[in-house]
TORKOL-4160 file (C-alpha; in steps of 0.2 Angstrom, whole numbers, padded with zeros to 4 digits, m for minus):
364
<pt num="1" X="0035" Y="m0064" Z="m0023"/>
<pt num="2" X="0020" Y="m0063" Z="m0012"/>
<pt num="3" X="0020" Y="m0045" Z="m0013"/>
<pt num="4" X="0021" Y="m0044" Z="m0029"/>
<pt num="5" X="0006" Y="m0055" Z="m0032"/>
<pt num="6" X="m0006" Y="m0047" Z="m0021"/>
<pt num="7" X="0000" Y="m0030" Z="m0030"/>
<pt num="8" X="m0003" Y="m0037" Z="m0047"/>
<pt num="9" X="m0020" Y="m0044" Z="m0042"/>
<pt num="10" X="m0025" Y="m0025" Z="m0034"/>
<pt num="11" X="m0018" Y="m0016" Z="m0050"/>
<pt num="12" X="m0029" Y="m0030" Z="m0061"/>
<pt num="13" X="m0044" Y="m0019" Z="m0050"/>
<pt num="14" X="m0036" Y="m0003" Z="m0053"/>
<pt num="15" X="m0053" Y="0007" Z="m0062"/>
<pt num="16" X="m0040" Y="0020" Z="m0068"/>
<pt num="17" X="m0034" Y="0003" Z="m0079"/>
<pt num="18" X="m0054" Y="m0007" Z="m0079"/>
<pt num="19" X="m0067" Y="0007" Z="m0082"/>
<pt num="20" X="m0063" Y="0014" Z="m0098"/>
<pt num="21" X="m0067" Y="0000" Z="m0109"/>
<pt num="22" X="m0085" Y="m0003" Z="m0102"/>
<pt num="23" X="m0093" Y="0014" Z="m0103"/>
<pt num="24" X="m0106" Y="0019" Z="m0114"/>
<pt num="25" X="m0108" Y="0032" Z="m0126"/>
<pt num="26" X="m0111" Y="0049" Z="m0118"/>
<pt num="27" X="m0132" Y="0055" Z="m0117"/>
<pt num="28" X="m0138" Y="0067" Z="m0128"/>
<pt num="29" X="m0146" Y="0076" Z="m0115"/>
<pt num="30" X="m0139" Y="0077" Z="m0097"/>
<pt num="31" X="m0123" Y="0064" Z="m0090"/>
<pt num="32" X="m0126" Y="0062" Z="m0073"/>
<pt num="33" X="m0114" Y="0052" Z="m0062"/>
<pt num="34" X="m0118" Y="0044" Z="m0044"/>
<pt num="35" X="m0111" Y="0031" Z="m0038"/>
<pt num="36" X="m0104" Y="0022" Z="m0018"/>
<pt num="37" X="m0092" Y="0010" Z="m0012"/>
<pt num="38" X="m0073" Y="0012" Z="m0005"/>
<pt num="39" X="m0071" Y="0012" Z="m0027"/>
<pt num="40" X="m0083" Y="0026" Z="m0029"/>
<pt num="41" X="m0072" Y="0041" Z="m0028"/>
<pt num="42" X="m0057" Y="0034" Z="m0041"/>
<pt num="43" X="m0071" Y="0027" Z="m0051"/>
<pt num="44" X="m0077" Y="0043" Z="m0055"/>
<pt num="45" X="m0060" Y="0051" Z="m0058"/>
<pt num="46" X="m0056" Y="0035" Z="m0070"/>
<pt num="47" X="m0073" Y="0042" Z="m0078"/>
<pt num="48" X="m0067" Y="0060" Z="m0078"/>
<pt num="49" X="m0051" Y="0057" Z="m0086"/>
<pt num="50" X="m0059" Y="0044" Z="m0098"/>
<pt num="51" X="m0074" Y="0059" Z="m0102"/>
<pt num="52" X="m0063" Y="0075" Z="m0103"/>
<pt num="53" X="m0075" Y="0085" Z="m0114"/>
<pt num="54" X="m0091" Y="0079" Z="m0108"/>
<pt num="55" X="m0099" Y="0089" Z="m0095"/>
<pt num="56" X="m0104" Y="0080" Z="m0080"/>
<pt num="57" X="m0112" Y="0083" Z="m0063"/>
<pt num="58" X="m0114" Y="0072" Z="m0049"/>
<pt num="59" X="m0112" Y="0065" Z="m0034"/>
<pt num="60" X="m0103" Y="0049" Z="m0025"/>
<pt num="61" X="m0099" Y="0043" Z="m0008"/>
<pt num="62" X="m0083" Y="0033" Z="m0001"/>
<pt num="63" X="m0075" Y="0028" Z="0015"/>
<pt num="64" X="m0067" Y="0040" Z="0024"/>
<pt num="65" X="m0049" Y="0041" Z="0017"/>
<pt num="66" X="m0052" Y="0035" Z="0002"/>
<pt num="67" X="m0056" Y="0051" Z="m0008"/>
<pt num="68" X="m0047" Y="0054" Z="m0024"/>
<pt num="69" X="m0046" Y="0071" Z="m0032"/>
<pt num="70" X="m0061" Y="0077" Z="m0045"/>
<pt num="71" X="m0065" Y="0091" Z="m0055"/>
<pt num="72" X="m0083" Y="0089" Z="m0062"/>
<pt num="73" X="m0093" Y="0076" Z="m0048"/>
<pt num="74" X="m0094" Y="0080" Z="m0030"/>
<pt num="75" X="m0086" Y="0067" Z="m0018"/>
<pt num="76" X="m0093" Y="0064" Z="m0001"/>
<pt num="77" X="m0085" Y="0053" Z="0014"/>
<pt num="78" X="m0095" Y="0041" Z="0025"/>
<pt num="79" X="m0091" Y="0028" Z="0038"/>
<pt num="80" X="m0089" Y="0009" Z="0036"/>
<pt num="81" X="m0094" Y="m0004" Z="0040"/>
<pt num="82" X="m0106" Y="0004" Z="0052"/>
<pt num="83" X="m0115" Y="0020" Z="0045"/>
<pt num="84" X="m0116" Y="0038" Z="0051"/>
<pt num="85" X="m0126" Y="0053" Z="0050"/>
<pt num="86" X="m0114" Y="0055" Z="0033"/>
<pt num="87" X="m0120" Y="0039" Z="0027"/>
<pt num="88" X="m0138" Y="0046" Z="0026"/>
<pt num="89" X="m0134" Y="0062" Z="0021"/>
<pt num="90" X="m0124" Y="0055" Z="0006"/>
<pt num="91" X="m0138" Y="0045" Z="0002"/>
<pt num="92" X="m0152" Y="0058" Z="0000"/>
<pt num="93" X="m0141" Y="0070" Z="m0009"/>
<pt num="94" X="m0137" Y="0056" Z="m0023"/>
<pt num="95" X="m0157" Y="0053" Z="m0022"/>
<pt num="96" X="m0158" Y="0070" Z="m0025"/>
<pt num="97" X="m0147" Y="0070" Z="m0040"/>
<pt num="98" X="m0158" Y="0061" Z="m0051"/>
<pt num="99" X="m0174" Y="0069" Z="m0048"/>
<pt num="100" X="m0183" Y="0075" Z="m0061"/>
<pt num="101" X="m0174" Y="0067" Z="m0076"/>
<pt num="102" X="m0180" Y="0067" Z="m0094"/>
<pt num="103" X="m0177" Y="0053" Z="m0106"/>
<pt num="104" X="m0161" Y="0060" Z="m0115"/>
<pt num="105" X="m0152" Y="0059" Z="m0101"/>
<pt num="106" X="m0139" Y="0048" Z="m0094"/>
<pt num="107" X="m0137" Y="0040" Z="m0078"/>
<pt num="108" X="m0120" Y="0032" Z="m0074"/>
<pt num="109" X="m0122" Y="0025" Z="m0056"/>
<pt num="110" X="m0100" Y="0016" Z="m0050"/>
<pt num="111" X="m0104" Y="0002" Z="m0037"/>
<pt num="112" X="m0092" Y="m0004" Z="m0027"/>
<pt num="113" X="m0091" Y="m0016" Z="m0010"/>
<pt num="114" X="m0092" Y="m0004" Z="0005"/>
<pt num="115" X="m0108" Y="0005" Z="m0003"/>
<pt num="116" X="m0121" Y="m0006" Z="0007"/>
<pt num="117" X="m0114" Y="0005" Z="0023"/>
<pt num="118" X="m0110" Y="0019" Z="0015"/>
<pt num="119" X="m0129" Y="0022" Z="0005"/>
<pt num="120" X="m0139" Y="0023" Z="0020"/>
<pt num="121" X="m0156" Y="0028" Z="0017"/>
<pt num="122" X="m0169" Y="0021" Z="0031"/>
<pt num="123" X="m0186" Y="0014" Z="0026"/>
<pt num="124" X="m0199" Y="0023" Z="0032"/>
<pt num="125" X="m0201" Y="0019" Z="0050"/>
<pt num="126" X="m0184" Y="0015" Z="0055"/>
<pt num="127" X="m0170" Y="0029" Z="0060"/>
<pt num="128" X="m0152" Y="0026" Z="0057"/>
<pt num="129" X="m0148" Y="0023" Z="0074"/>
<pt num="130" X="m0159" Y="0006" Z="0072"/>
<pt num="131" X="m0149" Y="0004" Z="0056"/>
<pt num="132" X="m0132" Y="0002" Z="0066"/>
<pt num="133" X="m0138" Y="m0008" Z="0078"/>
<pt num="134" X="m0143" Y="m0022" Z="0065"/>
<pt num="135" X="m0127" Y="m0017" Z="0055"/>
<pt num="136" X="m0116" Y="m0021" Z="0071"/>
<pt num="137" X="m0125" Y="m0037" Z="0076"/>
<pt num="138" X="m0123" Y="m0043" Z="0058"/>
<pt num="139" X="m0105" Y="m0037" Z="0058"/>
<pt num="140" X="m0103" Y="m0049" Z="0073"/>
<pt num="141" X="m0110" Y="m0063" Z="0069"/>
<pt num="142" X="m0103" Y="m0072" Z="0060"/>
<pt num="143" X="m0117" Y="m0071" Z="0043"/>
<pt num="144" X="m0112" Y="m0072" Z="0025"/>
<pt num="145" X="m0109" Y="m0056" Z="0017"/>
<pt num="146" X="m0126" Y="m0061" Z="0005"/>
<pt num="147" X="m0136" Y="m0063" Z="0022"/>
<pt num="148" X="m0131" Y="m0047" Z="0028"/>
<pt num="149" X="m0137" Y="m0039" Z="0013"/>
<pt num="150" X="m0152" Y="m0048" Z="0012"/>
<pt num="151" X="m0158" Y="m0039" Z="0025"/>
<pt num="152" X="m0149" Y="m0023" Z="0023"/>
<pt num="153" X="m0162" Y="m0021" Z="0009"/>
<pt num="154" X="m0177" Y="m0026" Z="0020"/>
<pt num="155" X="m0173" Y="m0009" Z="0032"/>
<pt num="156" X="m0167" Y="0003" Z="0015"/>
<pt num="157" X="m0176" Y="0016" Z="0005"/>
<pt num="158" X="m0162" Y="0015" Z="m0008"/>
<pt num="159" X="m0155" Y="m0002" Z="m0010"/>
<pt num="160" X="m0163" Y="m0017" Z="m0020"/>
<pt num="161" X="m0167" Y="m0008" Z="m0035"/>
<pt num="162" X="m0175" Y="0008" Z="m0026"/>
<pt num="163" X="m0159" Y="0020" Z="m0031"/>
<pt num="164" X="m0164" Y="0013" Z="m0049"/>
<pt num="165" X="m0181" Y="0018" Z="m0049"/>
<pt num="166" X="m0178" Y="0035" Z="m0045"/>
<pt num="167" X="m0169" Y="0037" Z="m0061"/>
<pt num="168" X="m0182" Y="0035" Z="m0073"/>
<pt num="169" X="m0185" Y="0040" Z="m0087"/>
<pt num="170" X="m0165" Y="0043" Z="m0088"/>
<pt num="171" X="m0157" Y="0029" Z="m0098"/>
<pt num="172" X="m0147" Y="0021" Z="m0083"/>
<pt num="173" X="m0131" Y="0010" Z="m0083"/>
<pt num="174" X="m0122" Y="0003" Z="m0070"/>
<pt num="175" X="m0104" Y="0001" Z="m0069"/>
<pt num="176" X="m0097" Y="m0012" Z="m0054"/>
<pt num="177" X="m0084" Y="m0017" Z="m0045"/>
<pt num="178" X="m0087" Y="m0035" Z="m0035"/>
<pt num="179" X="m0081" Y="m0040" Z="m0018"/>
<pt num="180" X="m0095" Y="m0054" Z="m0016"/>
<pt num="181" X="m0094" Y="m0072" Z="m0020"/>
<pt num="182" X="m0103" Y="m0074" Z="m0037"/>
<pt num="183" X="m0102" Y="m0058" Z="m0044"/>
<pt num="184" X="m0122" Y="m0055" Z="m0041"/>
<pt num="185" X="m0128" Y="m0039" Z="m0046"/>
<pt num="186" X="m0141" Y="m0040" Z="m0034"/>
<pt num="187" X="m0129" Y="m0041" Z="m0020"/>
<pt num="188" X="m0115" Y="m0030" Z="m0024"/>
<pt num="189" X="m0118" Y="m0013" Z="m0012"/>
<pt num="190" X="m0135" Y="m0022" Z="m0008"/>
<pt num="191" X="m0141" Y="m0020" Z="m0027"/>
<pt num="192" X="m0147" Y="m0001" Z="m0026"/>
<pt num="193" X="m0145" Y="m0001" Z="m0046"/>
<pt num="194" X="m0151" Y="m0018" Z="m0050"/>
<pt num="195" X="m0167" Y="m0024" Z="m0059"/>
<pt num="196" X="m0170" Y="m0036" Z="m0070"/>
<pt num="197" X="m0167" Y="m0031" Z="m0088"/>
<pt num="198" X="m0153" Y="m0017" Z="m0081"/>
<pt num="199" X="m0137" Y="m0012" Z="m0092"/>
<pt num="200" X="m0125" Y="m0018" Z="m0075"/>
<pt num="201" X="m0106" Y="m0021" Z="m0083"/>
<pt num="202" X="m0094" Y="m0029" Z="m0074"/>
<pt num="203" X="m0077" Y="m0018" Z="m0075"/>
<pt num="204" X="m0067" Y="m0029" Z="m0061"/>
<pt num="205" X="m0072" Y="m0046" Z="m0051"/>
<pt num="206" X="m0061" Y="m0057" Z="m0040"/>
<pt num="207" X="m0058" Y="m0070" Z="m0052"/>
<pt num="208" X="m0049" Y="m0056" Z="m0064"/>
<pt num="209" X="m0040" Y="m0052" Z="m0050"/>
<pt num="210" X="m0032" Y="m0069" Z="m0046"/>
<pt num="211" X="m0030" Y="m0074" Z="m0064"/>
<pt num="212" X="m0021" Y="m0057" Z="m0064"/>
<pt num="213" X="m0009" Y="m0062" Z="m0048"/>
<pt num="214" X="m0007" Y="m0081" Z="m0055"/>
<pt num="215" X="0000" Y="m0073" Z="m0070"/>
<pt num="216" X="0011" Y="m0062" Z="m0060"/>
<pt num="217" X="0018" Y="m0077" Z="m0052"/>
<pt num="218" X="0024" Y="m0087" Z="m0066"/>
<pt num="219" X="0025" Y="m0103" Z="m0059"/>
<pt num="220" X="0012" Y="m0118" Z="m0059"/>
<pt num="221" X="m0004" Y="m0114" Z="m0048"/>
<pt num="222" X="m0021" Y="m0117" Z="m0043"/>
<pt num="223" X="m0037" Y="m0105" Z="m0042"/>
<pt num="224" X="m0044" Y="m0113" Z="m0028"/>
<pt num="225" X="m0059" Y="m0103" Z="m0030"/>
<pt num="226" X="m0065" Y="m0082" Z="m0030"/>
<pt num="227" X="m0080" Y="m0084" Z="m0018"/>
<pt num="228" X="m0073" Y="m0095" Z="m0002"/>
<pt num="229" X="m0085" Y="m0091" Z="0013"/>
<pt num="230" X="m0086" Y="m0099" Z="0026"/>
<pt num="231" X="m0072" Y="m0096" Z="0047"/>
<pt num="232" X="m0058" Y="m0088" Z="0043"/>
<pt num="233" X="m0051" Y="m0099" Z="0056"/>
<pt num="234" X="m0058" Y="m0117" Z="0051"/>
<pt num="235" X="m0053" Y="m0111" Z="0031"/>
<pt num="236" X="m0036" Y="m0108" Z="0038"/>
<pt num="237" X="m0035" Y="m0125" Z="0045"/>
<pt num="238" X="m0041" Y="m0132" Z="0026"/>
<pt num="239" X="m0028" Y="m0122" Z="0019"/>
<pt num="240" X="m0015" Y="m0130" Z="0028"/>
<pt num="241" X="m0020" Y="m0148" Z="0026"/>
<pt num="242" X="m0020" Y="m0145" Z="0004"/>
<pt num="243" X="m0005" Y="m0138" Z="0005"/>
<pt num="244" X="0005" Y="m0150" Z="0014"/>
<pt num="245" X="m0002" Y="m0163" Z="0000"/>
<pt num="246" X="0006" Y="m0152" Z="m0012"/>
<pt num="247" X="0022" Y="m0153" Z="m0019"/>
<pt num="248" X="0033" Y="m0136" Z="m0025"/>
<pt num="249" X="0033" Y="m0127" Z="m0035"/>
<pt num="250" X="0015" Y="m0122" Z="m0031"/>
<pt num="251" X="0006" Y="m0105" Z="m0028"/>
<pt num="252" X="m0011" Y="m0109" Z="m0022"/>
<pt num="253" X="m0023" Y="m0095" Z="m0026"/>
<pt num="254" X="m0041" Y="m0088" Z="m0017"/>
<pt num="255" X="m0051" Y="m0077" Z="m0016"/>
<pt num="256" X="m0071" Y="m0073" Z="m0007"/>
<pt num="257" X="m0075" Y="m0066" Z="0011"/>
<pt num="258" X="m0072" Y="m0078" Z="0027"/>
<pt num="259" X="m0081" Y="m0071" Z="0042"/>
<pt num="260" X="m0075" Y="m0068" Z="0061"/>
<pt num="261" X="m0090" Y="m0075" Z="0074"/>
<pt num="262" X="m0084" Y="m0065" Z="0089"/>
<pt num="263" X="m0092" Y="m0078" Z="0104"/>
<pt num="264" X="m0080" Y="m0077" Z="0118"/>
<pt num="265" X="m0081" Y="m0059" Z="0125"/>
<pt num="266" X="m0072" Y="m0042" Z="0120"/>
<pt num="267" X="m0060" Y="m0047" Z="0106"/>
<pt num="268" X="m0043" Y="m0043" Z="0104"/>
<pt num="269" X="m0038" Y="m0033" Z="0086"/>
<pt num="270" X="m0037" Y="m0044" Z="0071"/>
<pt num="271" X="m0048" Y="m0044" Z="0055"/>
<pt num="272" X="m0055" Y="m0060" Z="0044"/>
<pt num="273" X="m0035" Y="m0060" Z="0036"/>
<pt num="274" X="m0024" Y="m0060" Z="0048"/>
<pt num="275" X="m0036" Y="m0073" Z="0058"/>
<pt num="276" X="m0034" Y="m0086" Z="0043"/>
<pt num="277" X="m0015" Y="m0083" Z="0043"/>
<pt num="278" X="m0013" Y="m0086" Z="0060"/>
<pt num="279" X="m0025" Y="m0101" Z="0060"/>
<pt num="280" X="m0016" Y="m0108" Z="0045"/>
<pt num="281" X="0003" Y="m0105" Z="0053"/>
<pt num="282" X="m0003" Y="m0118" Z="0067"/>
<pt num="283" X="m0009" Y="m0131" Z="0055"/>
<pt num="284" X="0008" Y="m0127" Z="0045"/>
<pt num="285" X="0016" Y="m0131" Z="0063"/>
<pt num="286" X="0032" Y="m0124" Z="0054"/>
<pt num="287" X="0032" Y="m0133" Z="0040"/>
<pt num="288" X="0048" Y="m0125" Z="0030"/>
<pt num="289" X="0045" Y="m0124" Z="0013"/>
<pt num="290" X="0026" Y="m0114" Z="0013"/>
<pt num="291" X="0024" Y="m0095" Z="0014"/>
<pt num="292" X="0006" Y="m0086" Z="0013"/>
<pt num="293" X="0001" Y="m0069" Z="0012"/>
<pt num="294" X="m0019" Y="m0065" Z="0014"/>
<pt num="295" X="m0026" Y="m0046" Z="0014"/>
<pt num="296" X="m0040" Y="m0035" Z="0008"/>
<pt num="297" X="m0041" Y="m0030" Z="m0009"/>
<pt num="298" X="m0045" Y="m0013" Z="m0003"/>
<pt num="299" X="m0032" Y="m0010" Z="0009"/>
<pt num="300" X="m0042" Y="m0015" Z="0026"/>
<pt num="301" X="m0041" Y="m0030" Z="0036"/>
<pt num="302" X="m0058" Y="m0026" Z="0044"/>
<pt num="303" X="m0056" Y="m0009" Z="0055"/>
<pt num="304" X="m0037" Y="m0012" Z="0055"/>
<pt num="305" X="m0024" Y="m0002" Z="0045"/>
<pt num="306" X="m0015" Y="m0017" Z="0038"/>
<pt num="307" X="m0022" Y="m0024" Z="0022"/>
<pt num="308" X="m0016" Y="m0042" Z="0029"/>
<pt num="309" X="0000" Y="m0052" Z="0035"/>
<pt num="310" X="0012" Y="m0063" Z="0027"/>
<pt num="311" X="0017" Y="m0081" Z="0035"/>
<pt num="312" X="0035" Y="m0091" Z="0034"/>
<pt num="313" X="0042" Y="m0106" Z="0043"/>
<pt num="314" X="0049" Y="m0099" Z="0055"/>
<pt num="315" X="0031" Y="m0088" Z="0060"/>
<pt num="316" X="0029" Y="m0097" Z="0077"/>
<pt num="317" X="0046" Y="m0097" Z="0082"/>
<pt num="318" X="0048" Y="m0082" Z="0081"/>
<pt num="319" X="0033" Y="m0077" Z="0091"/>
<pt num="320" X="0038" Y="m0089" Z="0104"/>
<pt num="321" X="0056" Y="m0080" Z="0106"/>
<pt num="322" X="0045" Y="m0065" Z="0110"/>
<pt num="323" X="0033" Y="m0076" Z="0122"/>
<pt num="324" X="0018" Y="m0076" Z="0111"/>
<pt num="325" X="0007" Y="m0089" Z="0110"/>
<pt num="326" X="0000" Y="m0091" Z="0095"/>
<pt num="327" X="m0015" Y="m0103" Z="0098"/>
<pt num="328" X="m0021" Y="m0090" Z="0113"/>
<pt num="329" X="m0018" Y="m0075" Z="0101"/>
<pt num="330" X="m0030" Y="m0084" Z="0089"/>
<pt num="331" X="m0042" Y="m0090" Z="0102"/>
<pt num="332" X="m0043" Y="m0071" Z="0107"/>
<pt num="333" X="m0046" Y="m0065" Z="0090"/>
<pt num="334" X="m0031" Y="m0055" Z="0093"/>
<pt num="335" X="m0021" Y="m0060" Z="0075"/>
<pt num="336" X="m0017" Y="m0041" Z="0072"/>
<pt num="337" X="m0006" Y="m0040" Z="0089"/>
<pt num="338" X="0002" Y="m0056" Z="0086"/>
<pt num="339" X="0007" Y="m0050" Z="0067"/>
<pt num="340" X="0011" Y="m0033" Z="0073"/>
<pt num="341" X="0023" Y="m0038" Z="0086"/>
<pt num="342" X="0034" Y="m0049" Z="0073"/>
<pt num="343" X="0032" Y="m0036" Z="0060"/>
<pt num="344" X="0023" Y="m0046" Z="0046"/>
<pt num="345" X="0008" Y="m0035" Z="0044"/>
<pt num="346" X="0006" Y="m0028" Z="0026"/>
<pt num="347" X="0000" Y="m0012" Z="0026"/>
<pt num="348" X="m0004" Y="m0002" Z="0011"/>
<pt num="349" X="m0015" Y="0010" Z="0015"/>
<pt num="350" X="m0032" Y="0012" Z="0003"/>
<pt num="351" X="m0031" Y="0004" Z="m0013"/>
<pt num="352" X="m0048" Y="0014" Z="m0020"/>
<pt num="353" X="m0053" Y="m0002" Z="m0027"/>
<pt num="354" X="m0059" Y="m0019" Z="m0019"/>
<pt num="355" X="m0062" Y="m0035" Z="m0025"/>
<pt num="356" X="m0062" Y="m0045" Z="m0009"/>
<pt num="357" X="m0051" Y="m0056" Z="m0002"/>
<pt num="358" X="m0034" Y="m0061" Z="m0009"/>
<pt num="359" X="m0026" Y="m0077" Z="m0004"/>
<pt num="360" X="m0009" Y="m0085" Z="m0007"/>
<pt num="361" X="0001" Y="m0100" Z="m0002"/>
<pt num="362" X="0018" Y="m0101" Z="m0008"/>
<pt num="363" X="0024" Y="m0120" Z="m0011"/>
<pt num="364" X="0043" Y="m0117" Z="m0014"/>
């Protein structure tokens, strides 16, 4: 059942399913499409197979394996979460795409979490060598995924609003995909697209997708919230202590970004996920009728190739047959190992959409 629920709050993102009902007419003049984000590349085939007769040209950047087959717009690959060369070689050429615009012309710009990383343009005075140092101090420590934009805008040529500008006198019109808490266009991707008085239409948000996955369920629930922030660790521990006040049956439902502060040396493998998981299987202590699954909407746990883990009863005893200790797994940041070794990661692979974090603790 807790499979099935994060599936059905993944397909509920799915922009082959989402896009089509938001776009716009096509221009009159020119249909250009540019776009970033780990969504970017099935974004644009959504809009390919949603606009088979128009003709459209291009350009859009996604993580490396995430690239989906197109016809018409050109797909590039970048890294993430800290950029490369890529990254600022995809960002110029989509600059360069909508150079020289006239006003029949139509801008469709697909944003998508990941695109902060993966749009990588620095501000004059910086090189992109001082932009992945601040990118990896940030990744570290511990700040809110709106902090970190915050200043990714500060050392960017193309984010807050400055990818939009360079579209006029094109009519422009954004269509997004959010994996931040509030939905804020401004910080989706960093807000390249975003200025006041923008066309900016939400095709898929985290609260659609847990709606989406309660329905799945069919059983009573709670949406305990899309935009949870906040330790994975200590949010594992909050977790825990709700639903052993509950009584079955329950599916408690979340969604939002937690953060890993790394403060005790090199870490062990794990990702923001598996860390909750493990944190709330300790709180549980075993308690034998709660299950969870946690994972990322788009496939990746962090830098990990698990999507998340799952959690039963019988989690810690079963470590312990193997001689894991659970608490100094944790303490290590290592929750990846710990899953991995009892064979409770989930692993999907990229999803080509992403909507954050999905949540869920099964009261039977």
């Amino acid at each position: 059942m807790l499979r099935a629920i994060f599936q059905a709050a993944i397909a509920a993102a799915d922009p082959a399913l989402s896009l089509k009902p938001h776009l716009p007419a096509p221009g009159k003049g020119r249909n250009i499409v540019i776009g970033a984000g780990k969504a970017a590349s099935s974004m644009a085939a959504a809009l390919e197979a949603a606009w088979p007769d128009v003709a459209l040209e291009g350009v859009v950047v996604t993580r490396y394996g995430h690239k989906t087959p197109t016809q018409k717009i050109t797909v590039l690959e970048a890294a993430h979460p800290v950029p490369d060369a890529a990254s600022e070689d995809a960002a110029r050429k989509i600059m360069a795409a909508v150079q020289n615009l006239r006003p029949e012309d139509q801008v469709i710009a697909l944003i998508s979490g990941g695109a902060s990383a993966l749009l990588t343009l620095p501000a004059p005075g910086l090189t992109l060598d001082d932009k992945k140092l601040v990118n990896k101090a940030l990744l570290a420590s511990g700040a809110p995924i709106g902090t970190m934009n915050r200043i990714r805008k500060q050392l960017s040529a193309i984010k807050g609003g400055k990818l939009a500008a360079a579209c006029a006198p094109a009519k422009l019109v954004t269509l997004a995909i959010s994996d931040v808490p509030g939905d804020s266009p401004a910080v989706i991707g960093s807000g390249p697209t975003w200025y006041e008085g923008a066309d900016y239409r939400m095709i898929a948000t985290p609260m659609m997708a847990l709606q989406a996955a309660a329905k799945a369920a069919d059983i009573p629930y709670k949406i305990l919230g899309d935009a949870l922030e906040g330790e994975a660790a200590a949010l594992g521990r909050e977790m825990a202590a709700q639903a052993l006040r509950e009584t079955g049956p329950m599916l408690l439902l979340s969604g939002g970004e937690t953060t890993v502060t790394i403060d005790n040396g090199t870490p062990g493998r794990g990702g923001r996920n598996t860390e909750f998981l493990l944190s709330l299987a300790i709180a549980l202590n075993g308690a034998k009728n709660i299950s969870a699954l946690a994972g990322d909407s788009d496939g990746i746990d962090g830098t990990e190739d698990a999507a998340g883990a799952i959690i039963t009863p019988d989690t810690l005893a079963r470590g312990r047959a193997l001689g894991l200790d659970a608490t100094q797994f944790l303490n290590s940041h290592d929750s990846y190992s710990y899953f991995s070794a009892l064979g409770d990661l989930v692993i999907t692979g990229p999803t080509m959409t992403n909507v954050n974090d999905i949540r869920a603790i099964l009261i039977s």
